[in-house]
N, CA, C and O of each residue as an XYZ file, in Angstrom:
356
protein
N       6.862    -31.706      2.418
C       5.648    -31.027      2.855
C       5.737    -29.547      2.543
O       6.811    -29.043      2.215
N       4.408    -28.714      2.659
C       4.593    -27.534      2.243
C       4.781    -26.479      2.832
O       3.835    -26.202      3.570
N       5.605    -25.742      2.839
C       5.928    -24.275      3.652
C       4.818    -23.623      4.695
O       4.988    -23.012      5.750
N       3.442    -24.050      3.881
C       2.327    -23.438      4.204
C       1.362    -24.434      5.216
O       0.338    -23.959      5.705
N       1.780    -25.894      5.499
C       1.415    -26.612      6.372
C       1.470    -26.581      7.574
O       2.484    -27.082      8.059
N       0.337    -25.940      8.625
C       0.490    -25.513      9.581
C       1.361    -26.451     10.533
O       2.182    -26.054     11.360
N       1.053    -27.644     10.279
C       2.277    -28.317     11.064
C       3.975    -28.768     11.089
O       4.719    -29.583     11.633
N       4.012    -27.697     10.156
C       5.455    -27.616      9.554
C       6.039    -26.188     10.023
O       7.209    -26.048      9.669
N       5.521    -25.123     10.715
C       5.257    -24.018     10.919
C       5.417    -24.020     12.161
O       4.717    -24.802     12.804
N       6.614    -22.941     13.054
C       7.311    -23.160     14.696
C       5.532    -22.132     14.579
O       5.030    -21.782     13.511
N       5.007    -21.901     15.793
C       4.471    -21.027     16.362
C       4.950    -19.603     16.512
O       5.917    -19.543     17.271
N       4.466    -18.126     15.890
C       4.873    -17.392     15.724
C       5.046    -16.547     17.241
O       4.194    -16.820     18.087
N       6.194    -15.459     17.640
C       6.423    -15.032     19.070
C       5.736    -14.455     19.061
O       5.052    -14.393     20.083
N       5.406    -13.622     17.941
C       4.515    -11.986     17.739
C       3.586    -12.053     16.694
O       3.966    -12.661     15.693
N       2.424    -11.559     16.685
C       1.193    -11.995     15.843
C       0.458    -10.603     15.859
O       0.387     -9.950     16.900
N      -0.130    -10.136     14.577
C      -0.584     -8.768     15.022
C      -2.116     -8.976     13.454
O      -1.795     -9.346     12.325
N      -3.160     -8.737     13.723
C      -4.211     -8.682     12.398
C      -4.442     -7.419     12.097
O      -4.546     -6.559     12.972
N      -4.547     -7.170     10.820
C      -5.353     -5.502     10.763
C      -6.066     -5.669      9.787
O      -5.908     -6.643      9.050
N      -7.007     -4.743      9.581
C      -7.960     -4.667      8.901
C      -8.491     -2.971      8.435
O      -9.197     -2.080      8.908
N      -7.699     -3.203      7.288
C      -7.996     -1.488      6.976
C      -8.553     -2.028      5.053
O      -8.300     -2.894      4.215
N      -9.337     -0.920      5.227
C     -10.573     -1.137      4.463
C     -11.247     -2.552      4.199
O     -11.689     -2.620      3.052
N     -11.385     -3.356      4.731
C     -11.826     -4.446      4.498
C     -11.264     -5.603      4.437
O     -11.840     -6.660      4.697
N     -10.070     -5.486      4.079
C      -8.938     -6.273      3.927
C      -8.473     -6.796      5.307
O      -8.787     -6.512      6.463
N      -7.475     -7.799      4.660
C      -7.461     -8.574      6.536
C      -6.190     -9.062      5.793
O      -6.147     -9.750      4.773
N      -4.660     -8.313      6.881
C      -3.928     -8.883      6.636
C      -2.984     -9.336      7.822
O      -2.700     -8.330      8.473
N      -2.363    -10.519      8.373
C      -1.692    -10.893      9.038
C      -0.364    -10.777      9.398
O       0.164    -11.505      8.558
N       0.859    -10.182     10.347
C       1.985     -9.802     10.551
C       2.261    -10.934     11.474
O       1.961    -10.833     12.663
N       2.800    -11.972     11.008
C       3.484    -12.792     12.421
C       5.157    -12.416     11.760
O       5.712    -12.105     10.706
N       5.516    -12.761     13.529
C       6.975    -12.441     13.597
C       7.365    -14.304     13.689
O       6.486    -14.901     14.312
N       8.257    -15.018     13.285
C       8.512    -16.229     13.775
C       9.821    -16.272     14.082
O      10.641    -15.514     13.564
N      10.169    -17.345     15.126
C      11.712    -17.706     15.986
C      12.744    -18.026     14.835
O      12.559    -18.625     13.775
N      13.923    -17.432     15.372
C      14.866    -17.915     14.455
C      15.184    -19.195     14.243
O      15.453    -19.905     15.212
N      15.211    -19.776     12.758
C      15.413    -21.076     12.412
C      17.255    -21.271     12.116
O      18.098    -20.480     11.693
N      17.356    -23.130     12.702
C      18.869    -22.592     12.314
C      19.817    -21.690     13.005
O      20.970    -21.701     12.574
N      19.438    -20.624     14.366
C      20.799    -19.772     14.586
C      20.186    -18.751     13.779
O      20.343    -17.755     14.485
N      19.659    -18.422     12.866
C      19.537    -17.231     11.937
C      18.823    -16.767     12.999
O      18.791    -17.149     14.169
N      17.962    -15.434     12.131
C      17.670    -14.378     12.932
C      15.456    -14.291     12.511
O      14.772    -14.942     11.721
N      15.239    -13.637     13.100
C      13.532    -13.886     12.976
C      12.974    -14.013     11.544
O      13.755    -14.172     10.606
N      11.789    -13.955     11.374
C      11.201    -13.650     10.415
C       9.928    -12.690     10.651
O       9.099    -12.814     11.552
N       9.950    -11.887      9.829
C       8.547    -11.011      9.600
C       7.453    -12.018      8.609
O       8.130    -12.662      7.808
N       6.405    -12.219      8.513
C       5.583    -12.592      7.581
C       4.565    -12.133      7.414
O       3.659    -12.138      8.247
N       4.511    -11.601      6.202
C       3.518    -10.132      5.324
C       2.034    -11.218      5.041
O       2.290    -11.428      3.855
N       0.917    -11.900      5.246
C      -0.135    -12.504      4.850
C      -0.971    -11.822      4.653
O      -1.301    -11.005      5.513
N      -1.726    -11.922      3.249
C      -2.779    -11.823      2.911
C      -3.543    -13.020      1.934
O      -3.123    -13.706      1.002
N      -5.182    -12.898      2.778
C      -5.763    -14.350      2.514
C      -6.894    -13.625      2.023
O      -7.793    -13.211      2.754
N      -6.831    -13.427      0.418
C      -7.598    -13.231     -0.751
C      -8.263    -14.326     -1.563
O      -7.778    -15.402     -1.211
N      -9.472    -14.535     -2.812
C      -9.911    -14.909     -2.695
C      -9.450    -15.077     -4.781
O      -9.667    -14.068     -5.451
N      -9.036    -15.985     -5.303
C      -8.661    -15.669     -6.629
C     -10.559    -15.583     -7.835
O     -11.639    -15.281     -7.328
N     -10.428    -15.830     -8.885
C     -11.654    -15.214     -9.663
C     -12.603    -16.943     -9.902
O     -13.543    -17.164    -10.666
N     -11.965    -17.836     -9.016
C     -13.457    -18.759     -9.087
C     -13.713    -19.107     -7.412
O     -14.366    -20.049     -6.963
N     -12.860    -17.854     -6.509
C     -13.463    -17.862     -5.656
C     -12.536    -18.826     -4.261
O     -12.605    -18.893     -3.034
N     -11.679    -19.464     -5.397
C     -10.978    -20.371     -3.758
C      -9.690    -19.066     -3.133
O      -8.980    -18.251     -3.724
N      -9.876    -19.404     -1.759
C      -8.869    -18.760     -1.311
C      -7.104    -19.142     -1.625
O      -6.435    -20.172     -1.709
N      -6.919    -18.063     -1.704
C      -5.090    -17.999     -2.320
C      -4.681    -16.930     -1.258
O      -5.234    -15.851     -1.044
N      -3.278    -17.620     -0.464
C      -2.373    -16.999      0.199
C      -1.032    -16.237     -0.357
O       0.027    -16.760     -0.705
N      -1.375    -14.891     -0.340
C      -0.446    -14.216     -0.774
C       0.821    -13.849      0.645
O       0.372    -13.161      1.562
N       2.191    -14.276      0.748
C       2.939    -14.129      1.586
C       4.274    -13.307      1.428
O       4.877    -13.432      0.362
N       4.664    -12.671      2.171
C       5.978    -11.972      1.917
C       6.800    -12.223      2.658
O       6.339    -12.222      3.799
N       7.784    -12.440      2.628
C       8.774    -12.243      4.302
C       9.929    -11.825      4.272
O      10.682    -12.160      3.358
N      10.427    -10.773      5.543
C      11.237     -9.596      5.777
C      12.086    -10.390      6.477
O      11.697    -11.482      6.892
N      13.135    -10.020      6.659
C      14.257    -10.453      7.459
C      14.459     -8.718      8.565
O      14.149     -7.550      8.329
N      15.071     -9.358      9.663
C      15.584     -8.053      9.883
C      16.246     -6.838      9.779
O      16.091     -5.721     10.272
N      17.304     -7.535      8.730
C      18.119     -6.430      7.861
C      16.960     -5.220      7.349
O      17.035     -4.012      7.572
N      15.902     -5.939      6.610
C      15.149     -5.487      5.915
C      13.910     -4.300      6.315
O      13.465     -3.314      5.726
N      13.635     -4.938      7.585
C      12.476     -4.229      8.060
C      12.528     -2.652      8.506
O      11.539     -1.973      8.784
N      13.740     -2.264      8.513
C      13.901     -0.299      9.187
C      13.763     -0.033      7.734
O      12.869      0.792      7.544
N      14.509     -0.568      6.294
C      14.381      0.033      5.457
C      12.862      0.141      4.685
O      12.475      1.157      4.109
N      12.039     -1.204      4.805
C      10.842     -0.819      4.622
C      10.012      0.148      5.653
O       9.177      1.035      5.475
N      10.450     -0.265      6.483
C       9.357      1.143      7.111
C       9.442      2.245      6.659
O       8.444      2.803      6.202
N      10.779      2.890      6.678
C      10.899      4.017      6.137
C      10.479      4.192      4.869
O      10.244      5.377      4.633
N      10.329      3.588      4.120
C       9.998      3.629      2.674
C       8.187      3.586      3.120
O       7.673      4.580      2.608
N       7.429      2.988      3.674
C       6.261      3.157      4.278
C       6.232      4.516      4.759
O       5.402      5.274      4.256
N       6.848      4.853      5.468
C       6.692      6.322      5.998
C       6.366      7.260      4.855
O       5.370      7.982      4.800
N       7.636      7.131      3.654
C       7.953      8.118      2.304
C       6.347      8.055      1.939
O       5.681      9.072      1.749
N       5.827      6.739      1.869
C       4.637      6.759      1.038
C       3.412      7.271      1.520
O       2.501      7.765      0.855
N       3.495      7.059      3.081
C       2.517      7.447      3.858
C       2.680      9.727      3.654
O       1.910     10.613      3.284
N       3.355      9.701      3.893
C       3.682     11.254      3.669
C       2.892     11.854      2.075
O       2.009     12.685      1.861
N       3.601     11.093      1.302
C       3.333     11.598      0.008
C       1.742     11.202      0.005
O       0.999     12.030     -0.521
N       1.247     10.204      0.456
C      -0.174     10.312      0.475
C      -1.209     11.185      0.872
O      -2.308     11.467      0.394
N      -0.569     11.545      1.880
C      -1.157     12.697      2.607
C      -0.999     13.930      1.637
O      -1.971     14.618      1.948
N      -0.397     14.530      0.742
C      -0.475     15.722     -0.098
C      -0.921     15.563     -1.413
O      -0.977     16.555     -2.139
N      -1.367     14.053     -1.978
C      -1.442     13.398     -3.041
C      -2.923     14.062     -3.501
O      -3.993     14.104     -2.894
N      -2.565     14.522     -4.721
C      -4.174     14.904     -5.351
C      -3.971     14.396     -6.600
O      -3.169     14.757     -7.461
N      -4.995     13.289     -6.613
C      -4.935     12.524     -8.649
C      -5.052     13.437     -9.415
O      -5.753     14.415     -9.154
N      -4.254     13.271    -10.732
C      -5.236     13.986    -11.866
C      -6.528     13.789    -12.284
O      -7.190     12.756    -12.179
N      -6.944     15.149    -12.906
C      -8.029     14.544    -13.118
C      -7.858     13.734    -14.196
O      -6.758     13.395    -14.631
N      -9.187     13.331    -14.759
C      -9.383     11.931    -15.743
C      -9.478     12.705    -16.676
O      -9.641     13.863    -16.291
N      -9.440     12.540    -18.096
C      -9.377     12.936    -19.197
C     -10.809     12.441    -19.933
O     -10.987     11.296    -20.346
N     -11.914     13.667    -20.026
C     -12.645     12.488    -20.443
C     -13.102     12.361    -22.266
O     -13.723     11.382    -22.680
C-alpha cells in the first residue's frame, strides 16, 4: 500500500496549516515509528498542468529541523534587504 494512504498513516501529534500568499501548506509532526524519533512533514497540495492534484511532501527528522530553521532565518533576513536587479530591457 502507499505511503500516502490515509489508512496506512499513525495520526499526526502536531498539525499546523498556513497559508501565505495563497498557497496552503501543511506541517504535521508524526509519532515515532519503530523506537525512532518523530517526523516533521513539509505538504503541499498543488495542482499539476491538466489540473489533477499532486502531493508534493518533504520530511525532516529531528536532527534536521534546528539546522533548517536557521537556514530559514539566513533567508528570511536576506529577504528583508533584498532589492532585484533591475531587468535589462
Amino acid at each position: 500500500m502507499s505511503n500516502d494512504n490515509l489508512n496506512d498513516r499513525p495520526k499526526p501529534i502536531f498539525s499546523k496549516t498556513i497559508r501565505p500568499g495563497g498557497r496552503v501548506y501543511y506541517l504535521d509532526l508524526y509519532p515515532p515509528r519503530n523506537g525512532g524519533s518523530p517526523c516533521l512533514s513539509i505538504c503541499e497540495l498543488r495542482k499539476d498542468r491538466e489540473g489533477k492534484p499532486v502531493k508534493i511532501r518533504l520530511y525532516l527528522y529531528p536532527e534536521a529541523v534546528t539546522e533548517v530553521r536557521s537556514s530559514l532565518e539566513e533567508i528570511e533576513e536576506f529577504l528583508e534587504s533584498y532589492t532585484p536587479a533591475p531587468s535589462e530591457a
